[in-house]
Phi, psi and omega in degrees: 000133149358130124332277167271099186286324182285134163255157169312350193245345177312278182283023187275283168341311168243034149276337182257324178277303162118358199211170153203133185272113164266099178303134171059060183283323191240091131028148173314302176311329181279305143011244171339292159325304171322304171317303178293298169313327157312291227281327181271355191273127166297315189295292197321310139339299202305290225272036182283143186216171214220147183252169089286192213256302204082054144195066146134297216241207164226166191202122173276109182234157177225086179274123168230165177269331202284190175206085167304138173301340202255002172250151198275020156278337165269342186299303167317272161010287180286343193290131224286323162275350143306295182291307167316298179298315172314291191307341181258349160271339181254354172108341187215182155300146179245152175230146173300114175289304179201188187202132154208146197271112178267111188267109155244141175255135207274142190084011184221323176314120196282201181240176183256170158266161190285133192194161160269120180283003176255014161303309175275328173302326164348286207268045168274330174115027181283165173236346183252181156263060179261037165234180199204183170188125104355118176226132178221141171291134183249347185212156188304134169259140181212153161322303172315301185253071175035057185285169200283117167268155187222145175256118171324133168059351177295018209254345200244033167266000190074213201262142182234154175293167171230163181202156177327153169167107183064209177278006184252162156233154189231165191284157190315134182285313200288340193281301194278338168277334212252335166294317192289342191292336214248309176289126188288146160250134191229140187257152165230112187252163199234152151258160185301145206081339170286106164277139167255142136264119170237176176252179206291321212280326216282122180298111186233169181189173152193157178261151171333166172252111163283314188339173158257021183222177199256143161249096178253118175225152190265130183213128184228115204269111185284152154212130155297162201292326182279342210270011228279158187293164198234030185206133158303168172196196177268350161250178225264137174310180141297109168222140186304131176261135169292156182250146177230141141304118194309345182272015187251012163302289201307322230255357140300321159295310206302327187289309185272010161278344175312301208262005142331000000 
């Protein structure tokens, strides 16, 4: 991983943009790593579970809270230019909300609906959107296999309601039609190891995947030290993350490809 993830124009940019794109967030090797472990992971295997979209298809995710020390999901997580960037970009300390493997698999991966994650973090007891999340390609993302689309600047429309659509839920259609007339849509396709960071407000989606080829991607989701909920939920309160040195991605992954 980067020293530095952030350039001078990063937070100008995702105070106007709602988002930023970091090329090569994750070094090839840790990538590739990254890549293998998922792909070798049992539990992950175990604890996979399926949406539907309500146009068709489903989309295989695996959301967790905890953050083992001994997996290169927390090692990512923790890592020290990572949390340093979330915090200059979101204003405060930051803590781990949650983490998850978004699987699309190709010709069968569903699509997500256009939502906000403080749609859902609302009724979690968040009372701001002062929260963000990191999504890194774990497989090349392209417009063909469903890479993540973002609406510019929607982040700074506040919050709009949601509702039920398939088993997912997504923000008001008329509200989000009327966004896209006014706001650019950017599709962000990535290469592996490469990331968007966006905020909780910012109106995101992706379409199925038809390709022949698979999208998997790792997303690791922030809340700040002032938002801590103010109700339990199923994700976790504020309590402080240890900072790791980014070098300790490799030399974590390698331990946990050993005991495969």
């Amino acid at each position: 991983m980067q020293q530095s993830l952030l350039n001078n124009e990063s937070k100008e940019t995702f105070d106007r943009d709602g988002f930023i794109i970091v090329p090569n967030l994750l070094s090839t090797e840790e990538a590739d790593l990254l890549g293998k472990v998922a792909r070798l992971d049992r539990s992950l295997a175990a604890d996979r579970t399926s949406r539907a979209d309500g146009e068709g298809g489903s989309v295989d995710l695996v959301v967790r809270n905890d953050l083992p020390e001994d997996s290169i999901y927390g090692a990512i997580v923790r890592a020290q230019p990572l949390v340093d960037a979330m915090e200059t970009l979101l204003g405060d300390e930051v803590y781990h909300y949650h983490h998850k493997m978004i699987l699309k698999e190709p010709r069968v991966g569903g699509a997500w609906t256009w939502h906000q994650d403080y749609g859902y973090w609302y009724s979690n007891g968040c009372l701001f959107p002062d929260m963000g999340s990191c999504m890194i390609a774990v497989d090349k993302a392209t417009t063909e296999n469903g890479c993540l689309q973002v609406i510019k600047g929607s982040h700074l429309m506040g919050r709009i309601n949601h509702v039920g659509r398939g088993e997912q839920t997504g923000a008001e259609e008329e509200r989000v039609a009327a966004a896209l007339e006014r706001l650019e849509l950017v599709y962000v396709e990535l290469n592996p190891g490469s990331a968007v960071i966006f905020h909780g407000n910012t109106l995101h989606r992706s379409d199925q995947n038809l390709s022949e080829n698979p999208r998997w991607a790792f997303i690791c989701c922030f809340n700040t030290k002032h938002n801590n909920p103010w109700k339990e939920s199923k994700h976790p309160r504020y309590s402080p993350l240890d900072r790791w040195p980014a070098e300790r991605i490799v030399e974590v992954a390698n331990t946990q490809l050993s005991k495969s």
